[in-house]
N, C-alpha and C positions, 0 to 999 in steps of 0.2 A: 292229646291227640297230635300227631305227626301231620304238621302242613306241605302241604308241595309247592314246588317251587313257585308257582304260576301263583298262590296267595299268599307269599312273602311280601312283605315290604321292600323297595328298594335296596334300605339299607341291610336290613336281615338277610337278604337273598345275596348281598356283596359279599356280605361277612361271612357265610354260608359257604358260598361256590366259589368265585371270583380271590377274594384276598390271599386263601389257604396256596393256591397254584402259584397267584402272581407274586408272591410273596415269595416262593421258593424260585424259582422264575428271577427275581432281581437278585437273589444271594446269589443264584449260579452264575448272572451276570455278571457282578461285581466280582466275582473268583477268577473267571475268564478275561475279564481285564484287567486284572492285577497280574495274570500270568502272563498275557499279551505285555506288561511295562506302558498298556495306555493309560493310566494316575501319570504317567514319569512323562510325559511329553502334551505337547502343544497340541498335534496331530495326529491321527490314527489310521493306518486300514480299515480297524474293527469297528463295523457297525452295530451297534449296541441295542436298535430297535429287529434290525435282521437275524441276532442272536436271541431278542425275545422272542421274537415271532415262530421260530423252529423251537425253540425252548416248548412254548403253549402250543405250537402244535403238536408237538410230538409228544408230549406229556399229556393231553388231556385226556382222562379216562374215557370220553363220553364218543372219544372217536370212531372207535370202534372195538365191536366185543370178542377179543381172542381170549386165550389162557394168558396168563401173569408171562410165561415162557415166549412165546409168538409176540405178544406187545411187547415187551423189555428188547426182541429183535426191533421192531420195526420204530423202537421210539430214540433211534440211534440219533442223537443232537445233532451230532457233526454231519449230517445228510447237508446236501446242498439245500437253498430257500428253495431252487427254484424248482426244486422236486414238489414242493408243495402244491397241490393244483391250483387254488385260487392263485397264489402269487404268477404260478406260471402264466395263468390268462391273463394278468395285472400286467405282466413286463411285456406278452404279446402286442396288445394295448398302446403301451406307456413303455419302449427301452428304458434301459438307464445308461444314462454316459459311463464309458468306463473309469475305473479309478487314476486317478494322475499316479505318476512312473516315483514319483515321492513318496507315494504311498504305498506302493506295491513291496517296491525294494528295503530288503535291512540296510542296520548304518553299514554292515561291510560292502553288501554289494553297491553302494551309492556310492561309497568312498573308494573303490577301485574304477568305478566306471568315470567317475568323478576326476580319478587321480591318469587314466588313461588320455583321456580328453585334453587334459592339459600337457600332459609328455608328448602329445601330439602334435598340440597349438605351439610349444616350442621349438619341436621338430621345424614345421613348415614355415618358422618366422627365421629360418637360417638363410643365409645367403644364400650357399649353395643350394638348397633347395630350394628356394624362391629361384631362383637360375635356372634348373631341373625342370621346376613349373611349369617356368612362362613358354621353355623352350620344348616341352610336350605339349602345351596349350595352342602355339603355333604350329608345331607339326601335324596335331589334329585338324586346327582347320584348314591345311596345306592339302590335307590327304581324306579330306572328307568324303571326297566320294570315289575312293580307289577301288571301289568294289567292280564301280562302273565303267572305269580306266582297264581295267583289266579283261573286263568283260566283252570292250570296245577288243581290245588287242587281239584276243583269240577270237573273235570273230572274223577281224580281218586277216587274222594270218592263217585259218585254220580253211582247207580245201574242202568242197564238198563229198563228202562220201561217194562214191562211188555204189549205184545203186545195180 
């Protein structure tokens, strides 16, 4: 005789429902980081609980009952987390900081933005542009408020209309 769930044992009911899912659930995971190159570094974008978590939701048969065709649409992995309801009332709740700009960016775009930053930094440490600087630096506070020097001018030079 066929038990149900509800008079499993713990462990019975793991090995049952639970391991079969999260089991294929951690191979996908480890496939997805291996293609992401997170084994090969220190640091990652990929968050590896946020990939399970879409992983079992979006796989779990019991979420709801389409045809094989309609579920296979809608258990699309690469959905964003925070399509998921619960998570989205989770982050309503509780933001998350965003990810730091080291994380976001490949080694290219870090090493160009990287490498701009410093053709910069030599740029500005030249004479003549340090020269350039100081002497736009002064001119702005020279003329800081020519908006209103101007504004003075044509008022006084300007006759009143003739009504």
């Amino acid at each position: 005789m066929k038990k149900s769930p509800k008079e499993l044992s713990t462990i019975e009911y793991l090995e049952k429902y639970v391991y079969p899912i999260l089991l294929k659930g951690i191979e996908q995971l480890l496939i997805e980081a291996e293609k992401r190159k997170c084994l090969e570094r220190k640091r990652s974008a990929f968050n590896a609980l946020d990939y399970l978590t879409r992983y079992l939701y979006y796989k779990n048969p019991n979420r709801i009952n389409l045809s094989d065709e309609q579920n296979q649409q809608l258990s699309d992995i690469n959905q964003l987390l925070e399509d998921i309801p619960f998570v989205r009332i989770h982050f309503e709740k509780y933001p998350r900081a965003p990810l730091p700009k080291s994380l976001l960016w490949s080694e290219e775009e870090a090493t160009l933005i990287i490498q701009s930053y410093y053709r910069g930094y030599r740029v500005r440490k030249q004479p003549e542009v340090q020269e350039l600087r100081q002497w736009q630096r002064e001119w702005r506070e020279a003329n800081r408020n020519i908006h209103d020097v101007v504004e003075d001018f044509w008022r006084q030079h300007t006759s009143p209309s003739p009504v």
